[in-house]
Structures are given as C-alpha cells and as structure tokens.
C-alpha positions as CSV (number, residue, x, y, z in Angstrom):
1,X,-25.6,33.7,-20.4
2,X,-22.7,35.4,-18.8
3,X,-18.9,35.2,-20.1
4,X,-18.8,34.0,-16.3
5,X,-21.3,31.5,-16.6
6,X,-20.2,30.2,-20.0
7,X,-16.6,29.6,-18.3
8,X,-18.4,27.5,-15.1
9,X,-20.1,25.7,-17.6
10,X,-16.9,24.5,-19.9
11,X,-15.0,24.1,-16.5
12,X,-17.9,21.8,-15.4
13,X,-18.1,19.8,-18.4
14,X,-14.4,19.2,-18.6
15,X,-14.6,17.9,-14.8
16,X,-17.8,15.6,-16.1
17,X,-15.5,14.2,-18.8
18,X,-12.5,13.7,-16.7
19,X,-15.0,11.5,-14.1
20,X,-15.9,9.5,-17.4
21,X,-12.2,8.7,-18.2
22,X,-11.4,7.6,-14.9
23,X,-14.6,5.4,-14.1
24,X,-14.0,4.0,-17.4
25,X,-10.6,2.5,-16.8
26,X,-11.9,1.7,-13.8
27,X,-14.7,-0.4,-15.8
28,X,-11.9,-1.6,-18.3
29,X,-9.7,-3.0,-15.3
30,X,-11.2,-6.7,-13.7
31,X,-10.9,-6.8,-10.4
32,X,-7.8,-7.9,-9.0
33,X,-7.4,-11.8,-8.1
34,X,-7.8,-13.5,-4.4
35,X,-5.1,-16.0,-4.6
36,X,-4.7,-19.4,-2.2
37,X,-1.5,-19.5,-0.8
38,X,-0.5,-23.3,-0.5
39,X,-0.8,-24.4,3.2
40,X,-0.6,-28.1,4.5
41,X,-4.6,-28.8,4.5
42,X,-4.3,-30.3,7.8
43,X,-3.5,-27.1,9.4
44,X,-7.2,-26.5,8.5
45,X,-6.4,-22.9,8.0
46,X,-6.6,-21.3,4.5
47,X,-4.4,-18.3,3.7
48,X,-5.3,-15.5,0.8
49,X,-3.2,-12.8,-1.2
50,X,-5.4,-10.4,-2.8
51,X,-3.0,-9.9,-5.6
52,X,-2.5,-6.0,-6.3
53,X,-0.4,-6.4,-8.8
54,X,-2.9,-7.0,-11.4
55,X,-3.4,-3.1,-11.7
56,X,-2.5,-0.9,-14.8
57,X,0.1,0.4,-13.1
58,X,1.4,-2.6,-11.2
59,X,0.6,-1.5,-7.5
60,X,-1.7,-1.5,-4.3
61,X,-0.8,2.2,-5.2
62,X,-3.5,2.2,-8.2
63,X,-6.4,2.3,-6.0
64,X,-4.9,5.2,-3.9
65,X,-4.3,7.0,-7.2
66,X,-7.8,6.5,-8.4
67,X,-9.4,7.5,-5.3
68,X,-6.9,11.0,-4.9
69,X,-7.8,12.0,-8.2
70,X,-11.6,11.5,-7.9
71,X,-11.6,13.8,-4.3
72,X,-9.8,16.6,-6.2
73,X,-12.0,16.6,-9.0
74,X,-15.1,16.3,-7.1
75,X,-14.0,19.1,-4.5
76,X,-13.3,21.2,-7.5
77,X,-9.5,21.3,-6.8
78,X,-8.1,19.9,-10.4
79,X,-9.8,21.4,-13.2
80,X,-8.3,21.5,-16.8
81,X,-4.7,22.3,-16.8
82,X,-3.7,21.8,-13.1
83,X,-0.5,21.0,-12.4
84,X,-0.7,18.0,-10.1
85,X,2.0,17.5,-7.6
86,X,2.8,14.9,-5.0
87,X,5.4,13.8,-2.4
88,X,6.6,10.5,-3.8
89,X,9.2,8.4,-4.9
90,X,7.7,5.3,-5.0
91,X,4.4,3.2,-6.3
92,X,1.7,6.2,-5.2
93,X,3.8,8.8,-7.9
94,X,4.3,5.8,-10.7
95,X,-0.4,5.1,-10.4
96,X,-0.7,9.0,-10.3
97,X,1.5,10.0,-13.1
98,X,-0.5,7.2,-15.1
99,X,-4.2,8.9,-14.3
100,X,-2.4,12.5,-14.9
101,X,-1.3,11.6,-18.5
102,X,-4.8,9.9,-18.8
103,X,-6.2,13.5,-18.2
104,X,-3.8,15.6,-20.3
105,X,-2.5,17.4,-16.8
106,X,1.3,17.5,-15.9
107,X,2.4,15.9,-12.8
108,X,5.5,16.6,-10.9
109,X,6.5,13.9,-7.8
110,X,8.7,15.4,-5.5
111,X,11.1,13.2,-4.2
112,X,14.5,12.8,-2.3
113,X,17.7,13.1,-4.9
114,X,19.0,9.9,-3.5
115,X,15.8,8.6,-5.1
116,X,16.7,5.5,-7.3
117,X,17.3,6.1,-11.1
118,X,15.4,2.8,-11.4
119,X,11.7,4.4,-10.0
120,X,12.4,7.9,-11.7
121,X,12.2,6.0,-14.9
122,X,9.2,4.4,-14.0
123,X,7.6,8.0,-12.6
124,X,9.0,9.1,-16.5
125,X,7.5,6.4,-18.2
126,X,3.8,7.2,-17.0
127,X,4.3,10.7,-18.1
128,X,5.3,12.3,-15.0
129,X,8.2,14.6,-14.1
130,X,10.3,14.0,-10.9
131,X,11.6,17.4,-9.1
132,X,14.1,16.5,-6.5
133,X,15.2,17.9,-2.7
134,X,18.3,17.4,-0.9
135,X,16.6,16.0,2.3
136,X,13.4,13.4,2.4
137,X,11.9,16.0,4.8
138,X,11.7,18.6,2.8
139,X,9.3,16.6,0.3
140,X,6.1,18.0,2.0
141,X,6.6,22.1,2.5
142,X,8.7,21.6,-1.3
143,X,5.5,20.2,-2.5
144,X,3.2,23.0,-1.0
145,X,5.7,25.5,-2.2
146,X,5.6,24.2,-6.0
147,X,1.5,23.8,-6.2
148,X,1.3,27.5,-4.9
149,X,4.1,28.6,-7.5
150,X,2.4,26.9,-10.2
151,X,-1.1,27.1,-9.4
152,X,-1.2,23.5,-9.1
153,X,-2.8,20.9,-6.7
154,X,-1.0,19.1,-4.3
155,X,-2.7,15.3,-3.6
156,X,-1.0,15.0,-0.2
157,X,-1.1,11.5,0.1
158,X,-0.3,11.1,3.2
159,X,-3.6,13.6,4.7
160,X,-6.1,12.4,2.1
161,X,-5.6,9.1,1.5
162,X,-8.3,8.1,4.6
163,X,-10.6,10.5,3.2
164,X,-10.8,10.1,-0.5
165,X,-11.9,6.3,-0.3
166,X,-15.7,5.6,0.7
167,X,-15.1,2.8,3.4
168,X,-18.4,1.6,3.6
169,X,-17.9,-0.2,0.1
170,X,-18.2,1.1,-3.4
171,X,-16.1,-1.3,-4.3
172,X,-13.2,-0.5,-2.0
173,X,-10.5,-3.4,-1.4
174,X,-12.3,-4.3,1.8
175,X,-16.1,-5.1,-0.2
176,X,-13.7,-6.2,-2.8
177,X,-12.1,-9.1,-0.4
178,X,-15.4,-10.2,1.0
179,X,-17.0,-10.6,-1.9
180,X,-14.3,-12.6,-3.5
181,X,-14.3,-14.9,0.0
182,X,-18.3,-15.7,-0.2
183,X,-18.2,-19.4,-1.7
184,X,-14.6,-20.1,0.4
185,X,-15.1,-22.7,3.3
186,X,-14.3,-19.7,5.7
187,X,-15.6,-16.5,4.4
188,X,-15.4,-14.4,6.7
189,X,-11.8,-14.1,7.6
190,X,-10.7,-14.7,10.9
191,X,-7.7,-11.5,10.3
192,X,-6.8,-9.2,7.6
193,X,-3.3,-8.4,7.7
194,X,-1.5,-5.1,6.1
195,X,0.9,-3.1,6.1
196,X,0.8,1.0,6.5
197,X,2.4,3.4,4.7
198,X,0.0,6.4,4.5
199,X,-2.4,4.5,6.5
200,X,-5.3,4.8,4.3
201,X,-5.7,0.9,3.3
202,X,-5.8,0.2,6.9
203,X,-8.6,2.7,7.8
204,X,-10.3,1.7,5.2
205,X,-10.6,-2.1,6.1
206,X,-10.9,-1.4,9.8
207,X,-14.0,1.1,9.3
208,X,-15.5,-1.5,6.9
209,X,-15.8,-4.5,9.2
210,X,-17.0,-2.3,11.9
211,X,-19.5,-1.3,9.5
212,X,-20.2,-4.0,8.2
213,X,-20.5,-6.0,11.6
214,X,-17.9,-8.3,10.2
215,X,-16.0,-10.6,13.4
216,X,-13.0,-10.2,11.3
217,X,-9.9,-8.5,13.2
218,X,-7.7,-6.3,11.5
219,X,-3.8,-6.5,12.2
220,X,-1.0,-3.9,11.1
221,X,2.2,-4.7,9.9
222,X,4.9,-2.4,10.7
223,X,8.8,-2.7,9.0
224,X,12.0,-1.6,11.1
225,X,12.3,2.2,11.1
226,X,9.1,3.2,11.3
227,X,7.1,4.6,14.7
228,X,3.3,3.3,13.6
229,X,4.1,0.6,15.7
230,X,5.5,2.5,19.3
231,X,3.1,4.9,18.6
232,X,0.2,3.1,18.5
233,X,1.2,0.6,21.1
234,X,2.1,3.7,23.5
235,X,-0.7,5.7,22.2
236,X,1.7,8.6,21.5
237,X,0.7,9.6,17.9
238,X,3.4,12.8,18.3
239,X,6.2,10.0,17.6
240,X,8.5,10.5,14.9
241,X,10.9,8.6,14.1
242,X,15.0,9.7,12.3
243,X,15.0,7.2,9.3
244,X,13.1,6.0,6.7
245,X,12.0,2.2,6.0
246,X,13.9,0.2,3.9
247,X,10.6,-1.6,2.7
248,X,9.1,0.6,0.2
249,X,5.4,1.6,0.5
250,X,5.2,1.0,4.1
251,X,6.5,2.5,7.3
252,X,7.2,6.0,7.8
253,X,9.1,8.1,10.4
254,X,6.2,9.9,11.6
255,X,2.4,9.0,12.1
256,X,0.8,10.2,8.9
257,X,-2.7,11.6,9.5
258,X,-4.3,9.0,7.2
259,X,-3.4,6.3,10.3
260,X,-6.8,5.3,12.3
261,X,-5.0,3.5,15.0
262,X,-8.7,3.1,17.1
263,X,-9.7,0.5,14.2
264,X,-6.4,-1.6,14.4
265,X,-6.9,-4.8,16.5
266,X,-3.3,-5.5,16.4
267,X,0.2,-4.4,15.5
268,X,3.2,-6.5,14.8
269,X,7.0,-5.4,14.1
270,X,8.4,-7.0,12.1
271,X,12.3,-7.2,10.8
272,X,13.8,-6.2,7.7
273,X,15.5,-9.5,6.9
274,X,12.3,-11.1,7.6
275,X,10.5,-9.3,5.2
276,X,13.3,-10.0,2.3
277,X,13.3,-13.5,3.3
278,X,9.8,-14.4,3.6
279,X,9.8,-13.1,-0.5
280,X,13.0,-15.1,-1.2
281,X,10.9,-18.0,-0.1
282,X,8.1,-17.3,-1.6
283,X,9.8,-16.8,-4.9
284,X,10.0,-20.8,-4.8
285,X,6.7,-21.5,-3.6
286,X,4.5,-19.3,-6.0
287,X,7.0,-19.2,-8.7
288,X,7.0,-15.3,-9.0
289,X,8.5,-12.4,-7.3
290,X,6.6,-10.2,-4.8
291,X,8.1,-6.8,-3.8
292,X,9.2,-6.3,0.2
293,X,5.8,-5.0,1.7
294,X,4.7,-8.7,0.8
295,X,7.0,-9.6,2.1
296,X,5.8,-7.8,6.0
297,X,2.6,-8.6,5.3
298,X,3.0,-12.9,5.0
299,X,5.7,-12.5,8.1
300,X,2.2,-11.7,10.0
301,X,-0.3,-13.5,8.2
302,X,2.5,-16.9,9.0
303,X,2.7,-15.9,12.7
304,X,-1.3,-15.6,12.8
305,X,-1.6,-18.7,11.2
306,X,1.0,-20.4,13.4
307,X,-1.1,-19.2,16.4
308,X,-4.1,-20.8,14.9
309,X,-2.9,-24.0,14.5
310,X,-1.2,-23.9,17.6
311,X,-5.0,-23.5,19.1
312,X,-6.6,-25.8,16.9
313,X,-9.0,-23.3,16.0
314,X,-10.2,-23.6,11.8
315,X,-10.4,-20.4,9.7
316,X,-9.1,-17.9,7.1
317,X,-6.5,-15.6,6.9
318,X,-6.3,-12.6,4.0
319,X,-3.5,-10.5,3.1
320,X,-2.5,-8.3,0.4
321,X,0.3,-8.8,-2.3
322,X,0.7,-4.8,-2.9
323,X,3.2,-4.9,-6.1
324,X,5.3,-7.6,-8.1
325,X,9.5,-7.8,-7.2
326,X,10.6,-7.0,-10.4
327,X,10.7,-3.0,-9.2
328,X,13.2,-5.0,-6.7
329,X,15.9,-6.8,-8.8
330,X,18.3,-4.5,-7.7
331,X,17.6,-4.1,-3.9
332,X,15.4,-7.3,-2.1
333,X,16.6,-9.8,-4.5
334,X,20.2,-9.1,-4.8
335,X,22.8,-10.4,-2.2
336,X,25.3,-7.4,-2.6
337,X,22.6,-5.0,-1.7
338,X,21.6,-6.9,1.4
339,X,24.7,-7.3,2.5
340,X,25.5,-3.6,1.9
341,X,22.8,-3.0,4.0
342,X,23.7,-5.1,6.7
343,X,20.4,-7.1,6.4
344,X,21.1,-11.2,6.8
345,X,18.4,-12.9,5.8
346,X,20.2,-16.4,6.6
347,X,18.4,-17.1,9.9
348,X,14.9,-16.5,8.9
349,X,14.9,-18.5,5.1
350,X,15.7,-21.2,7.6
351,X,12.8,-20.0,10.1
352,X,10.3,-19.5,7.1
353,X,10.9,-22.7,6.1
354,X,10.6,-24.3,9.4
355,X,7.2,-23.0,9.5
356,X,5.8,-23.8,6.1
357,X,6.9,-27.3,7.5
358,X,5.8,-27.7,11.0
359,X,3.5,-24.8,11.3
360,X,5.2,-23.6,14.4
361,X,6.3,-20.0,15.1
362,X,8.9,-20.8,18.3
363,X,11.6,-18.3,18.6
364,X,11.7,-16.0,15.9
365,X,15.2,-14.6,14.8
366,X,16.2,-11.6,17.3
367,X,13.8,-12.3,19.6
C-alpha cells in the first residue's frame, strides 16, 4: 500500500466517522411535534404547526444544517480539518456552527457588521466564529474569497439548500408531516403553507406531493421586502430587490437559486406588522412565543382557513413553527423596536382577533 493510498484510506475513514456522528444525533433527536392550533370545531377545519423548535439548535434551520453538512461530506468537499464557511447571520449559521463543533472543524459565518450582538452570541456559543462585511451584499463573493484563502468549504446555503435534501422522503419534513397526519380526521392536508428564505423547504414539499401524488397544494409566504413574491407572480426570476426583510429566515432581495417557483401553487404577501401581530396574538393563545416567520406563515394559513369556511368545504391546514421568540425579545416583542421601525401592529391584533372569532378574513389592514 502506497503512502497515497494509506492517506485516501485515513481521509475515508474519517468521512465514514463524521457520517456516524451526524446520523447519530440525528437518531438521538425525536422527531419534532405536529401541534393543533385551537380552532372553533365548528369551522370544521383543523389547523397544524409542525413545531421546529424542538431541534438541538432551536430552528427550522437544523434540518438545513444537517442536510448541507451531509452533501459536503458525501461529495468529498469537507474532509478532516476544513474550514467551513457560510453567509449567515441568523438560524442557518447558529444549526451549522452546532454540527461544525460536533465534527472538530472551525466554522466562520460571514455576516453584515450591523449584525445583532444578540445572534453573534448565539453563532459564539455553538462554537462558531463570525467574520463581518460592511455591506450585506458582500456576504457571498466575502465568503468565496475566505474558503479559497483558507482552503475551506463554503456551504452556500442559498445554491445548495434544494439539492442537499432528498425530496422524495428519507425522512424529510414533508414525509415527516404526513406521516404524523395519518390517524388525523383529514390527513391529507388540503395546503401546506411556508415561508422562503433560501427556498429549499419549499422545493422540498412541493416536489414531494407531486411525487407522492398527494392533492395537497402548496402555498408560499412572502414578508415585505422581499421579490419571491413579484417574481414569481410576474415570472421574472432576474428580480432583485434593494432591502432586506425584517422577518428573519425568510424573504430575500433576490431570488435565491434554491427557489422552485414551478412547484408553488400559491404566493401570498404578507405585511410586516401582520406577521408581529399574528405572534403577539398567538403569545396568548398557545402560551409561548414564536419568532416572526411564524408569524408569516399563520397570516396565510388564517386567510386559507378563512376561505375554507367561507366555502363550507371541511379539511386540514399544516404550517410550520420555524424557531421559538425568545431570539426576538428585543426586536418582534418589544414596542420601542416596532415603533422604531415604523411597524404598527394596532390594526391587525384587532384583525387577528376578529378572525379567531368570526372566521372571516374581510378587508385586511392596507388592503
């Protein structure tokens, strides 16, 4: 055996072992919950949060995290002692800086300096390190630049996240949901509802119910600033946008290439102050905090299920709880915040409310 064939063979094994690890948090981790949201039964339509939260690391984000770091082993991209570098300030840097540590690699997220000292310190606590730019689009070519300096491995997010997860099941969140709806009085849903950030979730669910024949339609939530919505509604996928969102996780100012718009059924836009109010109110109905994405996310599910009702037509509704609000305590759930950024969330608590009442959705704030 060759000094050659002796290094393939140690470089190999550690890649085996580094499988192992992951698959065995995986293994160590129950699956996350499918919870009931408490509707009027009369409605006759039951609503779902698959609650994301439940992850080691707190997030949606977790899956994704799992998933990147699989690809890059299997492609032979991370091997030991990679430096493992991302574009991310938020919930996708926190999950990888978690498997990063579990593999003894360093991880640097790149991220805006106007990033939040409250998610560096959660980036720091996982193990990672947080390099910063002066400009949010410079996070992608700063990224490149560093893996090539450092003969690391960029994740790229934002590309791979469509790729890296098997959408025909394998325990993906979209097998994950059905299986968890199979003894429900509707099980298969009549919508799935989420949001987009690198689009992969979306794909994901949208391939499986096509492959898996599934009736189910899939709709896309889509927060202010962010061109997923114009540019799938105007099939212009060139659109970019000047601003970020102000929900964190979703919406983004261009369309990422991880976004399958063929598999969306349905887009809906969906305001800002809705968002924070819809997890205001549901802060008194579940008797926890949910982070803003939520937040998107149940101001869809409510105006499919109004729509339902409306139509007398019976059924199920699924959504996603992506991450828990206390990441948020000092932005969504904090009056000052808001009304530094000139978000009033006064018409639609009274619009939410209205609805979990009634189960009408007649003129929406701003509309």
């Amino acid at each position: 055996m060759t000094a050659l064939d002796r290094c393939c063979d140690t470089t190999r094994e550690w890649v085996n072992d580094a499988l192992r690890v992951i698959q065995a948090d995986a293994n160590r981790s129950a699956d996350t919950h499918l919870l009931p949201f408490p509707l009027p039964s009369e409605w006759k339509v039951r609503l779902y949060l698959k609650d994301e939260s439940t992850h080691p690391t707190g997030s949606l984000k977790h899956r994704l995290a799992r998933s990147l770091f699989l690809y890059a082993l299997c492609n032979g991209w991370i091997v030991e002692g990679t430096p493992v570098i991302e574009a991310s300030s938020g919930s996708t840097a926190v999950s990888e800086a978690y498997f990063a540590r579990m593999l003894g690699l360093p991880f640097i997220a790149v991220m805006p300096r106007t990033t939040s000292p409250e998610k560096v310190r959660l980036i720091e606590h996982q193990g990672g390190r947080c390099h910063f730019t002066d400009s949010p689009g410079e996070i992608y070519a700063e990224s490149h630049r560093l893996a090539e300096e450092l003969g690391g491995h960029f994740l790229d997010q934002f590309t791979n996240a469509e790729r890296a997860t098997d959408w025909r099941g394998n325990n993906n969140i979209a097998e994950s949901i059905f299986e968890q709806m199979a003894l429900e009085p509707h099980p298969e849903p009549a919508w799935v509802v989420v949001g987009a950030g690198t689009g992969g979730t979306s794909a994901t669910i949208g391939r499986y119910l096509r492959y898996q024949r599934h009736r189910t339609r899939l709709a896309v939530v889509d927060p202010e600033n962010s061109v997923f919505f114009d540019a799938w509604r105007d099939t212009r996928p060139d659109l970019t946008g000047t601003c970020g969102s102000r929900i964190e996780g979703i919406g983004r100012p261009r369309v990422e290439p991880s976004f399958q718009g063929q598999v969306v059924d349905r887009m809906v836009k969906v305001p800002d102050a809705a968002s924070v109010a819809v997890i205001r109110v549901v802060e008194q109905v579940l008797g926890r905090r949910v982070g803003g994405s939520t937040g998107t996310n149940l101001w869809g599910a409510f105006e499919i299920v109004a729509e339902m009702v409306a139509a007398g037509r019976e059924g199920s509704v699924v959504t996603l709880l992506c991450d828990g609000g206390e990441r948020y305590s000092h932005t969504y759930y904090d009056d000052g915040w808001l009304a530094a950024n000139g978000i009033d969330i006064e018409p639609y608590l009274a619009f939410v409310r209205d609805f979990l009442r009634t189960g009408q959705w007649l003129n929406p704030p701003g509309t």
